[in-house]
One Martini backbone bead per residue (centre of mass of N, CA, C, O) as a GRO file, in nm:
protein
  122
    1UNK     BB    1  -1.858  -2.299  -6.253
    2UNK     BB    2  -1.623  -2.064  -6.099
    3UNK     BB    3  -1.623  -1.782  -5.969
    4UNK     BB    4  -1.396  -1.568  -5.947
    5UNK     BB    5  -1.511  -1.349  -5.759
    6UNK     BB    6  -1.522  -1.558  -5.518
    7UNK     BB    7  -1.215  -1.536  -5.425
    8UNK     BB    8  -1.205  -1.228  -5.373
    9UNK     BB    9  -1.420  -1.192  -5.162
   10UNK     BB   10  -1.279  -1.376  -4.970
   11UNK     BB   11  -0.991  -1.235  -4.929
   12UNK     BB   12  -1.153  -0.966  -4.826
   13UNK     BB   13  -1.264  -1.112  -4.574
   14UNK     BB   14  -1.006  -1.214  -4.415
   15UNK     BB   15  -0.882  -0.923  -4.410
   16UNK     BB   16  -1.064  -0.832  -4.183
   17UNK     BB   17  -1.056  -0.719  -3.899
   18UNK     BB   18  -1.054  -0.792  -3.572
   19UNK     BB   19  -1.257  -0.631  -3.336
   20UNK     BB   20  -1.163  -0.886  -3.118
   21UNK     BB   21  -0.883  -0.805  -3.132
   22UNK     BB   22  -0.628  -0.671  -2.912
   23UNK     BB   23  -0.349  -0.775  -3.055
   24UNK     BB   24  -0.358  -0.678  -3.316
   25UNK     BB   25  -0.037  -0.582  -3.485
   26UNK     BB   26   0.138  -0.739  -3.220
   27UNK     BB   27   0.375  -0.864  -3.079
   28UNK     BB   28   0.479  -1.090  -2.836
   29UNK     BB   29   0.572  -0.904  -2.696
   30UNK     BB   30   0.398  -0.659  -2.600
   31UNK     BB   31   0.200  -0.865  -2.505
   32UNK     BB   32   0.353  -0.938  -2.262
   33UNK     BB   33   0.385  -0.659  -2.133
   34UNK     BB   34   0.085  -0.588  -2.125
   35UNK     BB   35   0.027  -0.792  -1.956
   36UNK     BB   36   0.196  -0.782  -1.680
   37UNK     BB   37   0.088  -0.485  -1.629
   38UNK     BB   38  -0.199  -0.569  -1.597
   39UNK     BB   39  -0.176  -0.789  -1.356
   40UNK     BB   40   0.048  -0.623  -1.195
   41UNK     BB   41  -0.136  -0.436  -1.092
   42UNK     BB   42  -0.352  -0.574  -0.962
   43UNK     BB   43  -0.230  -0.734  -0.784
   44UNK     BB   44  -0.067  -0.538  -0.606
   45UNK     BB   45  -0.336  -0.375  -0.516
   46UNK     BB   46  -0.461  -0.636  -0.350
   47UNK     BB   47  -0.189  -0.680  -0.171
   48UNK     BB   48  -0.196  -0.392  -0.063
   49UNK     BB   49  -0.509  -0.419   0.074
   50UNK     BB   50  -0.421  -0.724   0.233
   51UNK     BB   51  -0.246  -0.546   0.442
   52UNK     BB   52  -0.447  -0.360   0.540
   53UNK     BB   53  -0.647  -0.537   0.653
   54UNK     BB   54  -0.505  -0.721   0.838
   55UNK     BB   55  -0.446  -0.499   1.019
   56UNK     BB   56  -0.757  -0.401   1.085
   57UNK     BB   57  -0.846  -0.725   1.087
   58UNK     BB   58  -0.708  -0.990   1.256
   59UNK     BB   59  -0.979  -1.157   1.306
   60UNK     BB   60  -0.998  -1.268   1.042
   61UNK     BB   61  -0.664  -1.335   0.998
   62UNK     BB   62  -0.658  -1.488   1.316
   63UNK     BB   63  -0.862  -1.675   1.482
   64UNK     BB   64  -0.663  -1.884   1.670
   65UNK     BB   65  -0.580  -1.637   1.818
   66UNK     BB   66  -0.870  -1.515   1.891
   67UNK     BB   67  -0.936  -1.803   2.025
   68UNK     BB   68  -0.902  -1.989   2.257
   69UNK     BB   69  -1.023  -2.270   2.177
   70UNK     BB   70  -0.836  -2.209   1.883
   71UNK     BB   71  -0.600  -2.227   1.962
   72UNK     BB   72  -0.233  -2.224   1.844
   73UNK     BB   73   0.117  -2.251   1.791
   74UNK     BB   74   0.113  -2.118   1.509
   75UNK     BB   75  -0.050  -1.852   1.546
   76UNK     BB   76   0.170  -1.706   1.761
   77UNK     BB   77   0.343  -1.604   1.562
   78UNK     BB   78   0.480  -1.287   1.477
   79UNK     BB   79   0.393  -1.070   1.240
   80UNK     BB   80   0.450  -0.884   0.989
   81UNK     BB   81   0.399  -0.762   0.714
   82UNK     BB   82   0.634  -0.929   0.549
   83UNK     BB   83   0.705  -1.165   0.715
   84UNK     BB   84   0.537  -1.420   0.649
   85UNK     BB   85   0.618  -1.494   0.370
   86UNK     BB   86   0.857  -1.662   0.461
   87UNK     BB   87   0.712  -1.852   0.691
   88UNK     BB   88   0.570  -1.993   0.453
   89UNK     BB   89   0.822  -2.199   0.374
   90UNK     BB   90   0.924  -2.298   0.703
   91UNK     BB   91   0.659  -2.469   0.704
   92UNK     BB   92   0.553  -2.789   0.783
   93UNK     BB   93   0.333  -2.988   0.697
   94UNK     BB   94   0.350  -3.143   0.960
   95UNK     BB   95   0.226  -2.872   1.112
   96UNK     BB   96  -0.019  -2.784   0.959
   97UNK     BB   97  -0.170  -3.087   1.008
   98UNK     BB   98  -0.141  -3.089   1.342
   99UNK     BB   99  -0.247  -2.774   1.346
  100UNK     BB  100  -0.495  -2.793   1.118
  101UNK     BB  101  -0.500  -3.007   0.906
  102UNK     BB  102  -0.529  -3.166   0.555
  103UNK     BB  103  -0.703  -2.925   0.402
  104UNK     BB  104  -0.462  -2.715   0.460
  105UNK     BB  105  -0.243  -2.884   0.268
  106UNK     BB  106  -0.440  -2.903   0.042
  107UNK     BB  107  -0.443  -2.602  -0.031
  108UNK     BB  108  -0.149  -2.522  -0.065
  109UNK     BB  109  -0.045  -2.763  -0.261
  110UNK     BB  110  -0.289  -2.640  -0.493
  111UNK     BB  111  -0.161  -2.358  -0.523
  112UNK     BB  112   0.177  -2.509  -0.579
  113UNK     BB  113   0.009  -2.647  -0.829
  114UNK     BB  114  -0.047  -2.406  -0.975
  115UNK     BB  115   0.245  -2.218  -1.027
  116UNK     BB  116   0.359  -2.402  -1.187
  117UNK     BB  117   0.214  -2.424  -1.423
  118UNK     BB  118   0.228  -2.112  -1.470
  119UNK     BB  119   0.504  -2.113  -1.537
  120UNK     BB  120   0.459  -2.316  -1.769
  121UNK     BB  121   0.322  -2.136  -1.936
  122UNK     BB  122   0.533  -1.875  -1.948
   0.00000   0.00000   0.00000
C-alpha cells in the first residue's frame, strides 16, 4: 500500500526553488534581454581595449608589415580606428590564400561559420 503522505512530499520537493537557476520566474523576453545586455556590454569592453591595444602596439597586429621580409601587399593597405572593419568584407579570399596562406582562409571561414551558426541558434 502506498503512503498518501508520500505524494504529498514529492509535490513539496518539486516546488522547492533551484538556488542555482538565476532565470526562475523571468520571461523569456527578459532573459533574452539580460543576456544581450551582459554579453553586449562584455563585447564592447573588450572591442574597445582591442583598438586601444592594436593602436598602442601596431607591430604585433600587423607584422608583415613591419618585417621587411615577410612584407605583402595586403599588410600595406592603411586602416583607421574603425576603417578595416569594410575592407574585411571586400578582400577576397583569393588575395588572402595567395598572400597569407590557406591557414587564413581556413580560419576566416571557421569564424563565418561559427557567426552563422549563432545566428542561427538566435
Amino acid at each position: 500500500t502506498a503512503d498518501p503522505n508520500a505524494t504529498d512530499l514529492l509535490e513539496d520537493v518539486l516546488e522547492v526553488p533551484d538556488p542555482f537557476n538565476a532565470t526562475a520566474g523571468l520571461t523569456d523576453t527578459e532573459v533574452i534581454r539580460t543576456t544581450c545586455k551582459l554579453y553586449g556590454s562584455i563585447f564592447l569592453i573588450l572591442f574597445l581595449i582591442f583598438l586601444v591595444v592594436r593602436k598602442a602596439y601596431p607591430g604585433v597586429y600587423n607584422l608583415k608589415k613591419s618585417y621587411e621580409h615577410m612584407y605583402i601587399p595586403l599588410a600595406s593597405r592603411p586602416f583607421g580606428m574603425f576603417s578595416w572593419m569594410w575592407s574585411v568584407f571586400i578582400v577576397q579570399y583569393d588575395d588572402i590564400a595567395e598572400q597569407c596562406g590557406m591557414d587564413a582562409v581556413t580560419t576566416i571561414r571557421l569564424f563565418e561559420f561559427g557567426v552563422k551558426i549563432s545566428l542561427v541558434a538566435v
